[in-house]
N, CA, C and O atoms as a GROMACS GRO file, in nm:
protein
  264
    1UNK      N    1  -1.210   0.239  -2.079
    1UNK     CA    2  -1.242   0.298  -1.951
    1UNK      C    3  -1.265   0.190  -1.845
    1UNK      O    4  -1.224   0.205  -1.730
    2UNK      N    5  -1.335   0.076  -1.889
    2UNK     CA    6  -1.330  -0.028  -1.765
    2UNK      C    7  -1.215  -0.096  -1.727
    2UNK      O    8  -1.192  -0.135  -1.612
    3UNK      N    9  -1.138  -0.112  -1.832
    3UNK     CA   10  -1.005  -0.152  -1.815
    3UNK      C   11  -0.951  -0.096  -1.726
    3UNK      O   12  -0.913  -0.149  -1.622
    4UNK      N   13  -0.933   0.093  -1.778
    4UNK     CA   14  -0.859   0.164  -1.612
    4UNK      C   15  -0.939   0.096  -1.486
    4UNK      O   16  -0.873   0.027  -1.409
    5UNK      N   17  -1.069   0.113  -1.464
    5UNK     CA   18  -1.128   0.101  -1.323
    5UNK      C   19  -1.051  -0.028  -1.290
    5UNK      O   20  -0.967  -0.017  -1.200
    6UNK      N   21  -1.069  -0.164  -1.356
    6UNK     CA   22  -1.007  -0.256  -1.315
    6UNK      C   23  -0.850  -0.252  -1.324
    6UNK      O   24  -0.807  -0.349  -1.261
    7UNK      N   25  -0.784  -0.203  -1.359
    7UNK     CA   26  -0.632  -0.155  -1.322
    7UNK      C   27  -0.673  -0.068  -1.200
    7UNK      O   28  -0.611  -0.108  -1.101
    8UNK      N   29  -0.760   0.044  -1.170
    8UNK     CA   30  -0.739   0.122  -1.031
    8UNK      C   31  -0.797   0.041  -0.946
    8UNK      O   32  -0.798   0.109  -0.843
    9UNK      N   33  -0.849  -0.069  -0.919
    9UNK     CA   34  -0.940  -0.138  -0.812
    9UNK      C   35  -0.861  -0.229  -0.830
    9UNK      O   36  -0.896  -0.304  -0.739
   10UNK      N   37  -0.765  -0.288  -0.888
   10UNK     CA   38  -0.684  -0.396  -0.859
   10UNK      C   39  -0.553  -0.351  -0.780
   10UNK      O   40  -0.490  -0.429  -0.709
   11UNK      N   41  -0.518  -0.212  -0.801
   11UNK     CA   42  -0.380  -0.166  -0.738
   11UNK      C   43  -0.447  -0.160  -0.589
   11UNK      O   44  -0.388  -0.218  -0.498
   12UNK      N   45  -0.600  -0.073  -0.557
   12UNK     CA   46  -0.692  -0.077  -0.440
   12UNK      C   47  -0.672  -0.177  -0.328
   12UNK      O   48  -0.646  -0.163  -0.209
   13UNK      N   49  -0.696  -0.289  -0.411
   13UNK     CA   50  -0.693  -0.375  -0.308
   13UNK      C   51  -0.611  -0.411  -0.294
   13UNK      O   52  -0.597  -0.397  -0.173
   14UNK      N   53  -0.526  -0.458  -0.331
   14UNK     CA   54  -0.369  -0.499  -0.343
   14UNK      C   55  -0.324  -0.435  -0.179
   14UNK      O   56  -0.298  -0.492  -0.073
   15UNK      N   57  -0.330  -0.273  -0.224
   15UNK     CA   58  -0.242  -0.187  -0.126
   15UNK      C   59  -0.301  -0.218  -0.034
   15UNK      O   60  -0.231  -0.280   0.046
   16UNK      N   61  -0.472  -0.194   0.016
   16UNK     CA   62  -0.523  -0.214   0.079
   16UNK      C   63  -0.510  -0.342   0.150
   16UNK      O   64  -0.514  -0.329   0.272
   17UNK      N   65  -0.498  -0.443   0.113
   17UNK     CA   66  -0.464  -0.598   0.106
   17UNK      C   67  -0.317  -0.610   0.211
   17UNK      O   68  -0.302  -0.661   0.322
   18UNK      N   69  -0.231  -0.545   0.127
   18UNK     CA   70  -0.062  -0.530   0.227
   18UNK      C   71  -0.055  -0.404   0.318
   18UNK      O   72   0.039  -0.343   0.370
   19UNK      N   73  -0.175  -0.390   0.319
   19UNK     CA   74  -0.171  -0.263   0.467
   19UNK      C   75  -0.222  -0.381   0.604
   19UNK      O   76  -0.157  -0.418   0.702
   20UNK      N   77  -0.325  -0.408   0.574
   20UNK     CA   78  -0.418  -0.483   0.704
   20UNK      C   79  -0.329  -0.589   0.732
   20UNK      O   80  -0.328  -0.634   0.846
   21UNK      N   81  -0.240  -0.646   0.628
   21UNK     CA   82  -0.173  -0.800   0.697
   21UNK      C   83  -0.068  -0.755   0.764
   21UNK      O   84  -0.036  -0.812   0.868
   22UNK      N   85   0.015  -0.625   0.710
   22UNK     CA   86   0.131  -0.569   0.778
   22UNK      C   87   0.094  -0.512   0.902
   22UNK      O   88   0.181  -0.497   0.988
   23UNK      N   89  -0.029  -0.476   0.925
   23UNK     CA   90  -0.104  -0.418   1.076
   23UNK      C   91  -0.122  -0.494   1.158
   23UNK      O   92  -0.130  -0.470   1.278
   24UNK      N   93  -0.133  -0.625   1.088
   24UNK     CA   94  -0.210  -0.757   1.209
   24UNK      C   95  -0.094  -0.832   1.240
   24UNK      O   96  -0.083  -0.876   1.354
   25UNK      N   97   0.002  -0.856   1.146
   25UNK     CA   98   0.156  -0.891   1.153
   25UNK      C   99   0.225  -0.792   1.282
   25UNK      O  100   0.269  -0.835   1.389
   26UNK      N  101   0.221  -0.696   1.252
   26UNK     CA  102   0.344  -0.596   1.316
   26UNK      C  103   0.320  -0.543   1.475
   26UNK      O  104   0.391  -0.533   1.575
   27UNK      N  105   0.157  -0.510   1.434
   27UNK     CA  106   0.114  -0.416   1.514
   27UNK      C  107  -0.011  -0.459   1.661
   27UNK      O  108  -0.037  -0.397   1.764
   28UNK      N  109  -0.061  -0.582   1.608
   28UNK     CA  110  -0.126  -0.661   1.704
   28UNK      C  111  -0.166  -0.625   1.856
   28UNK      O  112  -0.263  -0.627   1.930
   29UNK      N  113  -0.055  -0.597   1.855
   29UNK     CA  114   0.001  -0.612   2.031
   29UNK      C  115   0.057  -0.514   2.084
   29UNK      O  116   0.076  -0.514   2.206
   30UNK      N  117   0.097  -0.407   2.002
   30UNK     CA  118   0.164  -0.266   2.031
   30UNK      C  119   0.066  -0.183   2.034
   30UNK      O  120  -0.037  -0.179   1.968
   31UNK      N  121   0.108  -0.114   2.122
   31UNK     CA  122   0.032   0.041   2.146
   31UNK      C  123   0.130   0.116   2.072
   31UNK      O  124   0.251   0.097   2.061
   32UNK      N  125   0.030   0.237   2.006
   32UNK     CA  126   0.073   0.345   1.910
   32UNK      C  127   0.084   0.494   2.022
   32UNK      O  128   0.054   0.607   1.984
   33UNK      N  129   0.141   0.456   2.189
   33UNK     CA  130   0.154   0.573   2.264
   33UNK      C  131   0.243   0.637   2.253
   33UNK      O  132   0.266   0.735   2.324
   34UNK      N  133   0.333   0.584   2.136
   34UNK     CA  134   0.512   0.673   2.152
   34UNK      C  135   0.511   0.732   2.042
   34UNK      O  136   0.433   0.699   1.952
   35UNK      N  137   0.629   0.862   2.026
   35UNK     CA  138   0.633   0.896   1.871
   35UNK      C  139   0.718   0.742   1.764
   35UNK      O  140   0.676   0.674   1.670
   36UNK      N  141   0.823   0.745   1.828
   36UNK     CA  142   0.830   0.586   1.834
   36UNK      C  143   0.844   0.499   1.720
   36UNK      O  144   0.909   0.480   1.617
   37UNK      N  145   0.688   0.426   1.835
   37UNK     CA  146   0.562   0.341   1.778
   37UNK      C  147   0.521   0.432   1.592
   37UNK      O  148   0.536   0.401   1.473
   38UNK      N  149   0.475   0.530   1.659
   38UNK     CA  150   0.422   0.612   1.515
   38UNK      C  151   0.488   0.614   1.435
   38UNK      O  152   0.439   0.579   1.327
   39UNK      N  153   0.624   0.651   1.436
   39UNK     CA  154   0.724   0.699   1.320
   39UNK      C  155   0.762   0.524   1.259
   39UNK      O  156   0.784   0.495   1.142
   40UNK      N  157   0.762   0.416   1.391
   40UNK     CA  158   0.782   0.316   1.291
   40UNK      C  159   0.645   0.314   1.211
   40UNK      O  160   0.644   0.321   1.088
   41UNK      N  161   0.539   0.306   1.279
   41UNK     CA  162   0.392   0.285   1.163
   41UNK      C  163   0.410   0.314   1.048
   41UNK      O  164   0.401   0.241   0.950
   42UNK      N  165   0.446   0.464   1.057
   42UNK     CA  166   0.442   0.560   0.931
   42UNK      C  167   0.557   0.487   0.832
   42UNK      O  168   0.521   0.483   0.714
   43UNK      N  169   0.682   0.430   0.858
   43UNK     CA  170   0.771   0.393   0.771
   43UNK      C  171   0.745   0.286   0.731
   43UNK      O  172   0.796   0.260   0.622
   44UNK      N  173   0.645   0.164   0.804
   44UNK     CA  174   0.615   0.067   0.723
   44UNK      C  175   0.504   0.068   0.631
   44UNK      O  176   0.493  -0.018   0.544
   45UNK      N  177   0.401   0.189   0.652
   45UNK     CA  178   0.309   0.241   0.549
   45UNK      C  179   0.387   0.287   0.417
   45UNK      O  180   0.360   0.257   0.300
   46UNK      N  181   0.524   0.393   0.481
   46UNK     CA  182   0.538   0.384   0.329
   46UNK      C  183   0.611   0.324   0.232
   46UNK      O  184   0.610   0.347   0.111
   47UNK      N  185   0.714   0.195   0.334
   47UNK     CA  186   0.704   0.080   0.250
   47UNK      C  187   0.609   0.011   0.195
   47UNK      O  188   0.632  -0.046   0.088
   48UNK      N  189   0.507   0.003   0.246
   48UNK     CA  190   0.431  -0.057   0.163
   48UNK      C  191   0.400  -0.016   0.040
   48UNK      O  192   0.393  -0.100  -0.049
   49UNK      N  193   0.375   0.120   0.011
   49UNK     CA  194   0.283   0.180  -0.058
   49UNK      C  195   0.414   0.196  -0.198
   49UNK      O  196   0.371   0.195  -0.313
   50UNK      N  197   0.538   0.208  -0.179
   50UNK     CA  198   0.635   0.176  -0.233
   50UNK      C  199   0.606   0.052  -0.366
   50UNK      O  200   0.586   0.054  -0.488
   51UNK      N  201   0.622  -0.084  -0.224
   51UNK     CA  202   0.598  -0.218  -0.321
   51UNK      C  203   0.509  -0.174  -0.373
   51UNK      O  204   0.556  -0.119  -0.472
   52UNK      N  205   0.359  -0.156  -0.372
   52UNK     CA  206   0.233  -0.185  -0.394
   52UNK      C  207   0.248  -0.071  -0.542
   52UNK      O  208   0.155  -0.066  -0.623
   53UNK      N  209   0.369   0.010  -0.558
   53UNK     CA  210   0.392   0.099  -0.653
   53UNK      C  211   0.453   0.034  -0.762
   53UNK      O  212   0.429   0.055  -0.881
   54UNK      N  213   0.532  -0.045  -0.716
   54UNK     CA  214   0.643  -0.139  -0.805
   54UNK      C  215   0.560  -0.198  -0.843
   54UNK      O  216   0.551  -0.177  -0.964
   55UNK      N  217   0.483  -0.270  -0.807
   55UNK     CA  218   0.405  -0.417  -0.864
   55UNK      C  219   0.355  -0.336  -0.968
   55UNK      O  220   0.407  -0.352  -1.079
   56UNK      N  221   0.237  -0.228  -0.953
   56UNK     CA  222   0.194  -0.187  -1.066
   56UNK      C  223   0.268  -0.078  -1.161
   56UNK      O  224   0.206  -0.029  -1.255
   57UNK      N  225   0.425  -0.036  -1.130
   57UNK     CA  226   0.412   0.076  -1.249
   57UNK      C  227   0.423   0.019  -1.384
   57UNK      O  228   0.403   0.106  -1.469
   58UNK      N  229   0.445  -0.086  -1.428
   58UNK     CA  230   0.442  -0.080  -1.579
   58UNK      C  231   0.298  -0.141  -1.605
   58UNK      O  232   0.283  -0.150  -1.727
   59UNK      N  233   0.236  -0.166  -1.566
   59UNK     CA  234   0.076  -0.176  -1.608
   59UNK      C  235   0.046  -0.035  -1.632
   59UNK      O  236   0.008   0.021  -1.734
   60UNK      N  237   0.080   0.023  -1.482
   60UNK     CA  238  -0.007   0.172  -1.536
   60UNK      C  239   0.090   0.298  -1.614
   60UNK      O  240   0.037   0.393  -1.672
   61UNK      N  241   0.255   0.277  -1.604
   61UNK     CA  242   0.265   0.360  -1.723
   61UNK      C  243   0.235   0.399  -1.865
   61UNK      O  244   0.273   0.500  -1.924
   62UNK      N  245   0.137   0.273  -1.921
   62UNK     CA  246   0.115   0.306  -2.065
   62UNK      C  247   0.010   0.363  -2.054
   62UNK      O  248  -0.008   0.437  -2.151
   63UNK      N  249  -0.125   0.369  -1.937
   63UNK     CA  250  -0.244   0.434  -1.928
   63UNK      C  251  -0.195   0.605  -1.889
   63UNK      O  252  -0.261   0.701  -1.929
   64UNK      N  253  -0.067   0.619  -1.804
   64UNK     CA  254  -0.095   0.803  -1.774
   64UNK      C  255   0.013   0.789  -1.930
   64UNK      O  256  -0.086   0.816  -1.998
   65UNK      N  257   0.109   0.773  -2.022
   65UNK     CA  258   0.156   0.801  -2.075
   65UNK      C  259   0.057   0.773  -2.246
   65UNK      O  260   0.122   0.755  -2.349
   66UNK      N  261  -0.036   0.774  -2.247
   66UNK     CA  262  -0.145   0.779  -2.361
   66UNK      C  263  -0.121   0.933  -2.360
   66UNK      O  264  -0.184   1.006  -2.436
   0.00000   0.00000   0.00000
């Protein structure tokens, strides 16, 4: 059981980790007034969340496949 927490708090920050640098990278200086602006936000969120999927699925497929 601590093992999962530290597999779920390591994927946590990770994602969390490649959200804020891709925000301070990308977004700095832009206003979010257009749909735009938004629809790019939204597509680099869910690239991210993509990678941040890759890195961990074979760590965590053997924990949901128990």
């Amino acid at each position: 059981m601590a093992n999962d927490n530290n597999i779920y708090e390591s994927v946590h920050n990770y994602t969390k980790f490649k959200l804020i640098e891709m925000l301070i990278e990308k977004y700095k200086d832009k206003n979010l007034d257009n749909l735009n602006a938004i629809e790019e936000l939204s597509d680099d969120i869910l690239r991210i969340l993509a990678v941040a999927g890759l890195k961990y699925y074979q760590e965590l497929k053997g924990t949901f496949n128990e």
